[in-house]
VMD Tcl script that builds the backbone (N, CA, C; Angstrom):
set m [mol new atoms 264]
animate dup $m
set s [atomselect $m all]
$s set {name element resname resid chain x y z} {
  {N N UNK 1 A -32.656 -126.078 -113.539}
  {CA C UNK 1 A -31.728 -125.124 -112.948}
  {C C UNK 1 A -31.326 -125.652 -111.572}
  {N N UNK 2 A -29.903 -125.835 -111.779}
  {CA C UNK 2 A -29.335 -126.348 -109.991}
  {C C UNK 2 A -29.315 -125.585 -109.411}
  {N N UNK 3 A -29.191 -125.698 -107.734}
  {CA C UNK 3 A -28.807 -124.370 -106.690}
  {C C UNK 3 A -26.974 -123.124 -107.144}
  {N N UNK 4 A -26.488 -124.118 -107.621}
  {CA C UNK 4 A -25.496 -123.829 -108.386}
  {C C UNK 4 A -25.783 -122.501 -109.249}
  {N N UNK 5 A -26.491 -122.805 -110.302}
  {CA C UNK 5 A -27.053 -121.898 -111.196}
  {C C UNK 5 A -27.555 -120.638 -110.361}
  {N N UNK 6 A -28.313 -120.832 -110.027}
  {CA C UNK 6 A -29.137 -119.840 -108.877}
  {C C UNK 6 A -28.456 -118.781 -108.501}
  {N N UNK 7 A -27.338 -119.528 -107.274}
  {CA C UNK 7 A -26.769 -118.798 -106.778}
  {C C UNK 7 A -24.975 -117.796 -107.333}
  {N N UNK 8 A -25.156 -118.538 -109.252}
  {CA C UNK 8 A -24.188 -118.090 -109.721}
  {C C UNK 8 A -25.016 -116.381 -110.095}
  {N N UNK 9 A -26.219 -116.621 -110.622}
  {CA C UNK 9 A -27.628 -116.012 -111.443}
  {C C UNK 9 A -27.078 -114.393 -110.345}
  {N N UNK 10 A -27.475 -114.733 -108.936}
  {CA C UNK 10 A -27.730 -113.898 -107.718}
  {C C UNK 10 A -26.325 -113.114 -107.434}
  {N N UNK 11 A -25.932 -113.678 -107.815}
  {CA C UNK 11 A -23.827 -113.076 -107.816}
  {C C UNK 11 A -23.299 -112.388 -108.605}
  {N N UNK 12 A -24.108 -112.185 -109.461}
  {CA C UNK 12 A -23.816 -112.149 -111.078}
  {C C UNK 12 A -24.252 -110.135 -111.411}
  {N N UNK 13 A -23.392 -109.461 -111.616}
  {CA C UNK 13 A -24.036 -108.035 -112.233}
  {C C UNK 13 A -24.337 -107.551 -113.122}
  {N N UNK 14 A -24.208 -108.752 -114.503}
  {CA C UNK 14 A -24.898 -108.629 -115.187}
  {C C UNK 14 A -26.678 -109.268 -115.078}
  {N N UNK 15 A -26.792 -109.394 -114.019}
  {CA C UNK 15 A -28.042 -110.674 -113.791}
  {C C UNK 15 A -28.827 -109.000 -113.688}
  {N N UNK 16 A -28.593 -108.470 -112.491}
  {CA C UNK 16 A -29.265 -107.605 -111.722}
  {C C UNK 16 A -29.311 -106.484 -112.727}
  {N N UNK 17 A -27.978 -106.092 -113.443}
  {CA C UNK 17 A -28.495 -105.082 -114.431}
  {C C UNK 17 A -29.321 -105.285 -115.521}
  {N N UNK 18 A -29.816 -106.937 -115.816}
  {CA C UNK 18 A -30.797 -106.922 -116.732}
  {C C UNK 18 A -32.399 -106.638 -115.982}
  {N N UNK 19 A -31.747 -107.223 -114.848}
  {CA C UNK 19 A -33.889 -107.006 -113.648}
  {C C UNK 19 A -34.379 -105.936 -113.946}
  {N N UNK 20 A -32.609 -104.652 -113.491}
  {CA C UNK 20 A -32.992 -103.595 -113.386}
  {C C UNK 20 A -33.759 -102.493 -114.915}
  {N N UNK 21 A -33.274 -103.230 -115.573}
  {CA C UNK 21 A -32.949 -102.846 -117.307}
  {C C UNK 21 A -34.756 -103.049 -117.504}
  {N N UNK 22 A -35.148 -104.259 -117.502}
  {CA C UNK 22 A -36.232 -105.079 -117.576}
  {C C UNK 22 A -37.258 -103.518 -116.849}
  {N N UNK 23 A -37.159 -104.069 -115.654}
  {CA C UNK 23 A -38.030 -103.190 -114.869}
  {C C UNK 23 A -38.767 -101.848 -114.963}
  {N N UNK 24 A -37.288 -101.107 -115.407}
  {CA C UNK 24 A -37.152 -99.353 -115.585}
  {C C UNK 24 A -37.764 -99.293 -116.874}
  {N N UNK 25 A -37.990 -100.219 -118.129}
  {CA C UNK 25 A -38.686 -100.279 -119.001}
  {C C UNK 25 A -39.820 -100.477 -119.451}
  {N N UNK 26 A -40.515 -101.647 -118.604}
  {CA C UNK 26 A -41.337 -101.756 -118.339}
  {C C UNK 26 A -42.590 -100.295 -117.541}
  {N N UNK 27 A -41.825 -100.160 -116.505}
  {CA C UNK 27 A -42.392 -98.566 -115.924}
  {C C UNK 27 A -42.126 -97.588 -116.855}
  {N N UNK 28 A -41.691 -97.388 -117.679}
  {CA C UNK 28 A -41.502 -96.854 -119.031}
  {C C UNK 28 A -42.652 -96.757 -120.032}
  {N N UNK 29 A -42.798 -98.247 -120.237}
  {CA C UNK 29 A -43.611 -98.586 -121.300}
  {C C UNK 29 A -45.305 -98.543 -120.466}
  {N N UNK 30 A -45.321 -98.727 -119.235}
  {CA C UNK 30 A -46.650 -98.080 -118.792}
  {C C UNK 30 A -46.971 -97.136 -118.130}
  {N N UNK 31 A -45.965 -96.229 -118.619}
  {CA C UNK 31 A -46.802 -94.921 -118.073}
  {C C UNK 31 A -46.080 -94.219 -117.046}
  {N N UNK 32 A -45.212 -94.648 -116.302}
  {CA C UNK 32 A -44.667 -93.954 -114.878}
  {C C UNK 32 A -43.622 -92.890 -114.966}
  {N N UNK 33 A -43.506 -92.337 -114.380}
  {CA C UNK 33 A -42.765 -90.845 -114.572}
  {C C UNK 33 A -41.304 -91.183 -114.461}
  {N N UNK 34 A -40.528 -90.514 -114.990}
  {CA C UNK 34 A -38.562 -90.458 -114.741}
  {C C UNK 34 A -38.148 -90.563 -113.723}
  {N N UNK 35 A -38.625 -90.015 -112.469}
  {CA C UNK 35 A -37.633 -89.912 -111.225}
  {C C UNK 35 A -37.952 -91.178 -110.587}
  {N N UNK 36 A -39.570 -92.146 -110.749}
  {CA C UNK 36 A -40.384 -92.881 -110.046}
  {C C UNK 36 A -39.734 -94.344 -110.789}
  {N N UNK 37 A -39.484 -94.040 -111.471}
  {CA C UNK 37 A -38.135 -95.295 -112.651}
  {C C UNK 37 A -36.890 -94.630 -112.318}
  {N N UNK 38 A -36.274 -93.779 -112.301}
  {CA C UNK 38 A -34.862 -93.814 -111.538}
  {C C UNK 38 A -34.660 -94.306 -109.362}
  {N N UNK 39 A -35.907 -94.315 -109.240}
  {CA C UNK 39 A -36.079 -93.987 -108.124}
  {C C UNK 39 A -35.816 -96.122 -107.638}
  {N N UNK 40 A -36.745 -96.303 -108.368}
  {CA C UNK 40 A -36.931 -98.261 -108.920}
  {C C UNK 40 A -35.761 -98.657 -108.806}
  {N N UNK 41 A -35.163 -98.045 -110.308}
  {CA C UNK 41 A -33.870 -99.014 -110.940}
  {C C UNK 41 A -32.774 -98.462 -109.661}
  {N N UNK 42 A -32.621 -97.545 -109.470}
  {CA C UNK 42 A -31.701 -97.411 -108.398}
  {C C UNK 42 A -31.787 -98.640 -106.632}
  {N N UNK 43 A -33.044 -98.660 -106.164}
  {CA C UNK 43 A -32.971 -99.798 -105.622}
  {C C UNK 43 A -33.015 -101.301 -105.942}
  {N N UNK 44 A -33.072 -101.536 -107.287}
  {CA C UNK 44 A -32.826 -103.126 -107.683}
  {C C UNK 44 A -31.830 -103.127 -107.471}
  {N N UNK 45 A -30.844 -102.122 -108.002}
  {CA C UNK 45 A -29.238 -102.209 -108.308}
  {C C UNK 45 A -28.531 -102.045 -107.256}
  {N N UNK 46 A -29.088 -101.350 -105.819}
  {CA C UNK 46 A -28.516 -101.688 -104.335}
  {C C UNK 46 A -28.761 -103.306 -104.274}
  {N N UNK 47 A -30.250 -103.657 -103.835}
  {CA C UNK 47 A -30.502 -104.533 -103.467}
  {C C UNK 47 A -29.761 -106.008 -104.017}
  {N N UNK 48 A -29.318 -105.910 -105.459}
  {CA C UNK 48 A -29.192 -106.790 -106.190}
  {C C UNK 48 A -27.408 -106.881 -105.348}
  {N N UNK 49 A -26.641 -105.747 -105.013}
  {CA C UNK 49 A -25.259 -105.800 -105.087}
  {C C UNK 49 A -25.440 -105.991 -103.241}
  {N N UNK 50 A -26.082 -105.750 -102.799}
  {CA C UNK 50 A -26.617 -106.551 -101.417}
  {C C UNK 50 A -26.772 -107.794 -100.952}
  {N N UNK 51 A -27.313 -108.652 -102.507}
  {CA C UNK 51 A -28.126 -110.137 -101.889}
  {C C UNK 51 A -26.512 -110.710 -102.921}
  {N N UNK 52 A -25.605 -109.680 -104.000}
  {CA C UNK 52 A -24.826 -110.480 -104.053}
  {C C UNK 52 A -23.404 -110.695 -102.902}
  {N N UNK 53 A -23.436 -109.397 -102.752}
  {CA C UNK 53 A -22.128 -109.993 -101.500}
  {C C UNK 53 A -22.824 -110.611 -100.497}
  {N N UNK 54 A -24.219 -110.981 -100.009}
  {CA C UNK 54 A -24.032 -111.612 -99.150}
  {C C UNK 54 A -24.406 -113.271 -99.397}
  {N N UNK 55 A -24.788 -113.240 -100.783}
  {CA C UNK 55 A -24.338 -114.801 -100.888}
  {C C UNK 55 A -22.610 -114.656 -101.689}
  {N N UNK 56 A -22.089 -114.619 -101.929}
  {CA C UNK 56 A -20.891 -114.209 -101.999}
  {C C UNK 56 A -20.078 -114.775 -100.465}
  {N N UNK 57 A -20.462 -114.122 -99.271}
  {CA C UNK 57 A -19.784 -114.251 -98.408}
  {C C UNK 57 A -20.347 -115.451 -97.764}
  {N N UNK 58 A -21.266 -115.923 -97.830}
  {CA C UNK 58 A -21.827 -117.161 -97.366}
  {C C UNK 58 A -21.029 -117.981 -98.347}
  {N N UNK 59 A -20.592 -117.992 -99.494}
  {CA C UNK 59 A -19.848 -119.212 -99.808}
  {C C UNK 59 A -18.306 -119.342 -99.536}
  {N N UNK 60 A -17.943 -118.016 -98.936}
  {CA C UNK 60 A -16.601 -117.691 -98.997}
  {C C UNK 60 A -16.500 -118.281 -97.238}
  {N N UNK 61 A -17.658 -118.380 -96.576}
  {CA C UNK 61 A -17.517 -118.791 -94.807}
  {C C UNK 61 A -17.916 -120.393 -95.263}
  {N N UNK 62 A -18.397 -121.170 -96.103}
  {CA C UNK 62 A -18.511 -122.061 -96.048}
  {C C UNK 62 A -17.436 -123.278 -96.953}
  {N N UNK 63 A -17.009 -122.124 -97.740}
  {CA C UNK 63 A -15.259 -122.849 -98.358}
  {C C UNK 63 A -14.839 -122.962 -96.625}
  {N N UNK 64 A -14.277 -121.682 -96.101}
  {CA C UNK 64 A -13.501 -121.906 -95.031}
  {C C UNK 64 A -13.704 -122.844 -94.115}
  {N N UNK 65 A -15.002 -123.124 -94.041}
  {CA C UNK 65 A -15.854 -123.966 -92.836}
  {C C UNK 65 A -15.333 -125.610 -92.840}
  {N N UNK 66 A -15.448 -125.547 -95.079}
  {CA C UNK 66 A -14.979 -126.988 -94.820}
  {C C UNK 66 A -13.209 -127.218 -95.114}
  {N N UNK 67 A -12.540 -126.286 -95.333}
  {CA C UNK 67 A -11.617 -126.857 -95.360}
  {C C UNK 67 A -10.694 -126.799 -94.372}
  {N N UNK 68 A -11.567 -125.995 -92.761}
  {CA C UNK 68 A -10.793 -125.991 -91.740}
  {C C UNK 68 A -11.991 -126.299 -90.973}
  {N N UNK 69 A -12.836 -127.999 -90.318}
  {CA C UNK 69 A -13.443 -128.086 -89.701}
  {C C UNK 69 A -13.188 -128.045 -88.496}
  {N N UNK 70 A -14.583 -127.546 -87.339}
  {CA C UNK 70 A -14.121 -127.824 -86.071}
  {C C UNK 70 A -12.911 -126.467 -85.949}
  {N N UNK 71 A -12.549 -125.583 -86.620}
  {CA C UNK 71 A -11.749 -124.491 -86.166}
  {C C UNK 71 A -10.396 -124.492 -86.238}
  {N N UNK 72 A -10.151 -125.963 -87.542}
  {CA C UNK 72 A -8.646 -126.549 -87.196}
  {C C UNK 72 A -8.137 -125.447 -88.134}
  {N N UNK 73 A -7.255 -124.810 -88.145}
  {CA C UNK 73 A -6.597 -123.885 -89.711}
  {C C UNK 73 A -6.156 -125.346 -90.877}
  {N N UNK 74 A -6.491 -124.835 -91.629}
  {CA C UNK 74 A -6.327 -125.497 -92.564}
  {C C UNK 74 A -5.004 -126.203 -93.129}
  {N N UNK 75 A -3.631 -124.997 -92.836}
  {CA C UNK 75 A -2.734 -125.481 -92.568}
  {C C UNK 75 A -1.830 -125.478 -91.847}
  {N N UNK 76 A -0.607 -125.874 -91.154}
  {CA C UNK 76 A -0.262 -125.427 -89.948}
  {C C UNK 76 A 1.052 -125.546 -90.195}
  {N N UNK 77 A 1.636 -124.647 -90.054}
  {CA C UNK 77 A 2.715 -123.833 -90.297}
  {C C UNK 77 A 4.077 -124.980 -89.484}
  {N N UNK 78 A 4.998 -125.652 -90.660}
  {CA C UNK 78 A 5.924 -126.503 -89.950}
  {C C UNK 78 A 6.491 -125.711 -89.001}
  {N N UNK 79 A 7.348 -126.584 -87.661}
  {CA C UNK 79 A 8.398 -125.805 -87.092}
  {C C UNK 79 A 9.859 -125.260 -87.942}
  {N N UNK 80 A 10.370 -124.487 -87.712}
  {CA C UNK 80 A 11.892 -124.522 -88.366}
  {C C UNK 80 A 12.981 -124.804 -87.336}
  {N N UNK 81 A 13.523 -125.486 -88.589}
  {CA C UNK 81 A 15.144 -125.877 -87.729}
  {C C UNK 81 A 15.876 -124.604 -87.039}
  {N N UNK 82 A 16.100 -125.031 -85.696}
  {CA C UNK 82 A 16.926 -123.381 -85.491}
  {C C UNK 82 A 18.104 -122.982 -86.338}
  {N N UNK 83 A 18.405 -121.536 -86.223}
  {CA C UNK 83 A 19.244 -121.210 -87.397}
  {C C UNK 83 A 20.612 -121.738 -86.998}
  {N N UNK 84 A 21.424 -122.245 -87.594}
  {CA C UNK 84 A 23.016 -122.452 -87.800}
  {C C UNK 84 A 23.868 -121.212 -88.134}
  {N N UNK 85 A 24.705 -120.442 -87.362}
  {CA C UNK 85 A 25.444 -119.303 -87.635}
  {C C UNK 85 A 26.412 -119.754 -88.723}
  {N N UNK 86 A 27.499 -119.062 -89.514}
  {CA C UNK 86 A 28.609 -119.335 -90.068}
  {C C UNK 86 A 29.251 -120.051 -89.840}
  {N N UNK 87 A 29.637 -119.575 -87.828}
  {CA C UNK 87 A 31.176 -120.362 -88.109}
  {C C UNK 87 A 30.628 -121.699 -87.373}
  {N N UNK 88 A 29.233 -122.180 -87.336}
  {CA C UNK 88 A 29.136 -123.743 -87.313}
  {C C UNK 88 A 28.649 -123.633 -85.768}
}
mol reanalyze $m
mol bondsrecalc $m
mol representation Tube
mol addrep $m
């Protein structure tokens, strides 16, 4: 598994709704009460939509980073010819 993978895995809402899926079942299957499993799956499913926008936005500052290094904009807007009226 590349960092690639990983950080597609961590971005991903179907990733987190299976943790959460996994989890709430598990506390299910041993014993734990309804609200103490809604209480669970409800913070995987913050946390999960948490760690994804913020790797999300870490790749979205590091596109920008490289394709405008040093603070240059990336592209820079030609001058225009001044305008020419009708009658010349």
């Amino acid at each position: 598994m590349t960092w690639d993978d990983i950080v597609r895995k961590l971005t991903s809402r179907k990733f987190w709704a299976a943790v959460a899926e996994f989890v709430s079942m598990l506390m299910v299957a041993l014993g734990s009460q309804e609200s103490e499993t809604t209480k669970i799956t409800a913070l995987i499913m913050a946390g999960g939509g948490l760690i994804a926008y913020i790797v999300g936005e870490g790749l979205a500052d590091a596109a920008r980073a490289k394709a405008a290094p040093f603070g240059i904009p990336f592209s820079v807007e030609e001058e225009k010819p001044p305008e020419v009226d009708a009658k010349g």
